[in-house]
C-alpha positions as CSV (number, residue, x, y, z in Angstrom):
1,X,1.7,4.8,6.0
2,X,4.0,5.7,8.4
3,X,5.3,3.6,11.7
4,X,6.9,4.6,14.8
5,X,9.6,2.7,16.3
6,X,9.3,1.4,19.3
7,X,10.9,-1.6,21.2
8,X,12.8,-4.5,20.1
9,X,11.5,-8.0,20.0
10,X,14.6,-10.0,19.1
11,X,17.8,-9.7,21.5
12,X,21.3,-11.1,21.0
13,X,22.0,-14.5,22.3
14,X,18.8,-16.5,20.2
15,X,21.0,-18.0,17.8
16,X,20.2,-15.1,14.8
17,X,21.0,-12.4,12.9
18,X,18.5,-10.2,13.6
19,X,20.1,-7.4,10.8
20,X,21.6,-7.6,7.4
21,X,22.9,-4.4,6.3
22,X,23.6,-4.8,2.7
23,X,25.3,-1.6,0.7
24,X,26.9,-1.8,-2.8
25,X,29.5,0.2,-3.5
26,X,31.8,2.0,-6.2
27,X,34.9,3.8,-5.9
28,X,34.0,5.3,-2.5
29,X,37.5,5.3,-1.0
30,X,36.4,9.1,0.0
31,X,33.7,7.6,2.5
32,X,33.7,4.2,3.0
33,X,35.6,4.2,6.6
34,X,32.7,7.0,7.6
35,X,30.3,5.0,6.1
36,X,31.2,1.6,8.1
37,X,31.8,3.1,11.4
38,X,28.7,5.0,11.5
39,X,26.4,2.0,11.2
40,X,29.1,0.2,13.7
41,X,28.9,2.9,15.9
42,X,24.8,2.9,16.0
43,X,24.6,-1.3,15.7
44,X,26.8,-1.1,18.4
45,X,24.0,0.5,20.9
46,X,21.6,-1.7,20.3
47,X,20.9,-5.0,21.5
48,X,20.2,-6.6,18.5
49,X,22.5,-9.0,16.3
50,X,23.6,-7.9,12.9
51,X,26.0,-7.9,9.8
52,X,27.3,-5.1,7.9
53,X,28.0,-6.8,4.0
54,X,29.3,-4.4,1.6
55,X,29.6,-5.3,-1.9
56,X,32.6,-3.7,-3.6
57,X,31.6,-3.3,-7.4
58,X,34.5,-3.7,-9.4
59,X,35.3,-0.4,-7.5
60,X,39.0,0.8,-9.3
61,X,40.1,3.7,-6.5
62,X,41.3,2.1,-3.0
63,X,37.8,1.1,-1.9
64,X,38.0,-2.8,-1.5
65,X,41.8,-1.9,0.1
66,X,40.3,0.5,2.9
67,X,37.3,-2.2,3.5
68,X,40.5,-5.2,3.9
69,X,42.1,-3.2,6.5
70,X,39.1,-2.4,8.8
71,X,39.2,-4.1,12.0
72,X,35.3,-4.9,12.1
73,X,34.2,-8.4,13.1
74,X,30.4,-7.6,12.0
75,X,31.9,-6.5,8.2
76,X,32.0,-8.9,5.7
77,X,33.1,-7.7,1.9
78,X,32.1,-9.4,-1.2
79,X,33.8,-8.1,-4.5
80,X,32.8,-8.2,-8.1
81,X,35.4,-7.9,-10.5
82,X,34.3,-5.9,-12.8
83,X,31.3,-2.9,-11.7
84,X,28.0,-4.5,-12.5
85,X,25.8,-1.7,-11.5
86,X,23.6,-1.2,-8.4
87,X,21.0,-4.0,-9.2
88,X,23.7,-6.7,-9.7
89,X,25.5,-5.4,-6.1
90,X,21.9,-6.0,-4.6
91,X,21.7,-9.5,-5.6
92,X,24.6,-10.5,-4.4
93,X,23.9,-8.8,-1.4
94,X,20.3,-10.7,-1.2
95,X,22.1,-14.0,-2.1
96,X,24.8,-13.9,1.1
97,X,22.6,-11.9,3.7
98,X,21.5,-14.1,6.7
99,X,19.8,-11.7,8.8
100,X,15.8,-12.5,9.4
101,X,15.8,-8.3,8.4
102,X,17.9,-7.0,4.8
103,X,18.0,-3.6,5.1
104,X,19.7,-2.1,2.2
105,X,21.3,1.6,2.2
106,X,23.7,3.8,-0.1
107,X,27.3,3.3,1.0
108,X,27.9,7.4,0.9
109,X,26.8,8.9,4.5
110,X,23.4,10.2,2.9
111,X,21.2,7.6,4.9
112,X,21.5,8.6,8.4
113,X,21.4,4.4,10.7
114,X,18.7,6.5,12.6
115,X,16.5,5.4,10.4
116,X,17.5,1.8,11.1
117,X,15.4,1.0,14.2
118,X,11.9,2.4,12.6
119,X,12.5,0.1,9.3
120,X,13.0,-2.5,11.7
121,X,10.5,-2.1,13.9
122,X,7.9,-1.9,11.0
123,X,9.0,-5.4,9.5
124,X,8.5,-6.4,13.1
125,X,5.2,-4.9,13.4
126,X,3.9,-7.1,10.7
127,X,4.7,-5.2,7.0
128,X,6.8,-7.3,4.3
129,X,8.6,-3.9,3.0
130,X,9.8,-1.0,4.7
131,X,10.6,2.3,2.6
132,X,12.7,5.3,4.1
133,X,10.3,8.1,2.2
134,X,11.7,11.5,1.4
135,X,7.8,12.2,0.7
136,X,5.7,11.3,3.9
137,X,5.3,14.2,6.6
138,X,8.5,14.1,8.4
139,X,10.6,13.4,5.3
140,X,12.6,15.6,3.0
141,X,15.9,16.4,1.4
142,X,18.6,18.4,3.2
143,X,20.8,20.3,1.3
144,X,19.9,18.4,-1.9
145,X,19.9,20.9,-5.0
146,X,16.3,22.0,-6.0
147,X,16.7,21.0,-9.7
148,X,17.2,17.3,-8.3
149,X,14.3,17.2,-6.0
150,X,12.1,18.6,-8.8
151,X,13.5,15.4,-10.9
152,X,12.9,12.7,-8.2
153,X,9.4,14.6,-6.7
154,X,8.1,14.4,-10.6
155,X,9.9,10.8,-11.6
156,X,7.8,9.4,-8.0
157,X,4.9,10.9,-8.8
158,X,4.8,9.6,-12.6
159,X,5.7,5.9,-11.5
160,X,3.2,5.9,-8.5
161,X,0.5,7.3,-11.3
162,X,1.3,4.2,-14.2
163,X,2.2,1.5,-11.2
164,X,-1.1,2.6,-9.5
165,X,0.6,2.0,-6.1
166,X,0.4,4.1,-2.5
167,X,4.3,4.2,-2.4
168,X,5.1,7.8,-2.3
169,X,9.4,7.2,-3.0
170,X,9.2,4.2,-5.1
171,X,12.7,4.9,-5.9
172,X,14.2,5.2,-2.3
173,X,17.3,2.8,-1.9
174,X,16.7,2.8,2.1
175,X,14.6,-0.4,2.8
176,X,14.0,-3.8,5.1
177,X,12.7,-6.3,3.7
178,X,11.8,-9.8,5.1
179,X,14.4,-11.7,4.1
180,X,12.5,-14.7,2.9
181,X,10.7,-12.8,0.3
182,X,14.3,-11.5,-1.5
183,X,14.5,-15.3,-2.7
184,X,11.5,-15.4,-5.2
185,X,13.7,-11.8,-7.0
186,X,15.3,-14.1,-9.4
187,X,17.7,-12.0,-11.8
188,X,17.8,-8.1,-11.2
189,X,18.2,-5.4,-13.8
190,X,21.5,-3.7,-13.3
191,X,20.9,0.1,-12.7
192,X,19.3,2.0,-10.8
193,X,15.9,0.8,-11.9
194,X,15.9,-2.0,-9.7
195,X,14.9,-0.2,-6.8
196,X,11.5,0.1,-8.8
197,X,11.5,-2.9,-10.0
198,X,11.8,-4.8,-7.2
199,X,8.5,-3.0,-5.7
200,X,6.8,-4.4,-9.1
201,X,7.8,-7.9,-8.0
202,X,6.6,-7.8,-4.5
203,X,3.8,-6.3,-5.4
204,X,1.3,-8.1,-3.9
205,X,3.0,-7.6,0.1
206,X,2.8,-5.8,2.3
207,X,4.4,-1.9,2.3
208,X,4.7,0.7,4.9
209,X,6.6,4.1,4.7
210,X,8.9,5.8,7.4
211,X,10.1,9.2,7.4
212,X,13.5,10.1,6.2
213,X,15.7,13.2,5.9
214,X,18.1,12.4,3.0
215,X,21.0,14.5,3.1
216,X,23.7,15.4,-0.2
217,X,26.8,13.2,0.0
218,X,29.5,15.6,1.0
219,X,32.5,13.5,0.1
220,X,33.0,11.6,-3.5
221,X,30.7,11.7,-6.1
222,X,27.4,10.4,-7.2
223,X,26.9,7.6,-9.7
224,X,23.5,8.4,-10.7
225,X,22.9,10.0,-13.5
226,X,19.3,10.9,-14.5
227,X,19.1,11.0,-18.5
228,X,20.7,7.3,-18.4
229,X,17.3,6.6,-16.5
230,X,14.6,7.6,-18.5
231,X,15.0,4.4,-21.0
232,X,15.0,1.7,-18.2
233,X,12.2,3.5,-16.4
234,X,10.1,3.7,-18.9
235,X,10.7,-0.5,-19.9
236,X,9.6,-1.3,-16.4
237,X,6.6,0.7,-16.4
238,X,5.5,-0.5,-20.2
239,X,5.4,-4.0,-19.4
């Protein structure tokens, strides 16, 4: 189901963070500044309260050095010291966040913070979890090359099928989530993976799709890679 955003409810001055913004990331000295100044630039507009934490994962380029440097009161960096993977970055992320909204995003300029205020406004309107879908009318994939849309169209479509679930991308990383329901998680598998596994263990909430136009990183480099997925996929969806 899709939801329209529409006015905010919760204004500075009350005492809250309204907004977590939690992103891990990995050597992504290419993009980080972009990254944090695009969601600082649009926060900025609104009139909500918020935090930006990133999670620098053991990152071995000049990522966690660029993130020191930026002069962003809203930012706050948390480091592992060695790269856990994308599911390990999340938990920490969940463990620090204090926002009454998490909304979690890829660190690498591919999730436009447009999308920001209908996740938010969905949570508001009464849903548990939010999903930025690449497969609702409105969604797609900009400039993404057609061998990996085929991979992530068929790899939804197979996990919605065995999870019996209406969640068209199951495997979106662009979320809210109440934030009171990201304590009962517990431990998080590392990889990519989580982002379906965490759908598994909130299954019984609430879940609403908005649309979202996901566009190819053009700086740095992906961290995905698709073979290394098929064996953790297909653990979650046996048990």
């Amino acid at each position: 189901m899709a939801v329209e955003s529409g006015p905010y409810h919760i204004r500075k001055g009350d005492g809250r963070i309204n907004i977590s913004i939690v992103a891990p990331a990995y050597n992504e000295e290419q993009v980080i500044t972009k990254f944090v100044e695009s969601i600082t630039s649009y926060m900025r507009q609104t009139d909500l309260s918020w935090e930006l934490l990133i999670i620098n994962d053991g990152s071995t380029d000049k990522t966690g050095e660029i993130l020191s440097s930026l002069p962003i009161s809203e930012l706050r960096v948390m480091s592992h010291k060695e790269n856990l993977g994308l599911g390990k970055g999340l938990q920490t992320g969940f463990a620090h966040a204090q926002g009454d909204v998490v909304i979690t995003m890829d660190a690498d300029c591919t999730h436009d913070p447009e999308n920001i205020a209908s996740l938010y406004q969905a949570i508001l309107n009464g849903y548990d979890v939010a999903i930025a879908s690449r497969y609702i009318p409105g969604g797609g994939m900009v400039n993404v090359p057609q061998w990996r849309q085929l991979i992530s169209k068929a790899g939804n479509c197979v996990i919605g099928k065995v999870l019996s679930w209406s969640v068209r991308d199951g495997t979106s990383g662009y979320r809210a989530y109440k934030r009171e329901h990201l304590q009962s998680l517990g431990e998080l598998s590392p990889g990519f993976e989580v982002q379906v596994e965490i759908l598994q263990k909130l299954n019984n909430l609430r879940f609403c799709e908005v649309p979202l136009k996901l566009r190819d990183r053009t700086m740095g480099k992906s961290k995905m890679r698709y073979t290394s997925l098929i064996r953790p996929y297909a653990a979650l969806l046996l048990r």
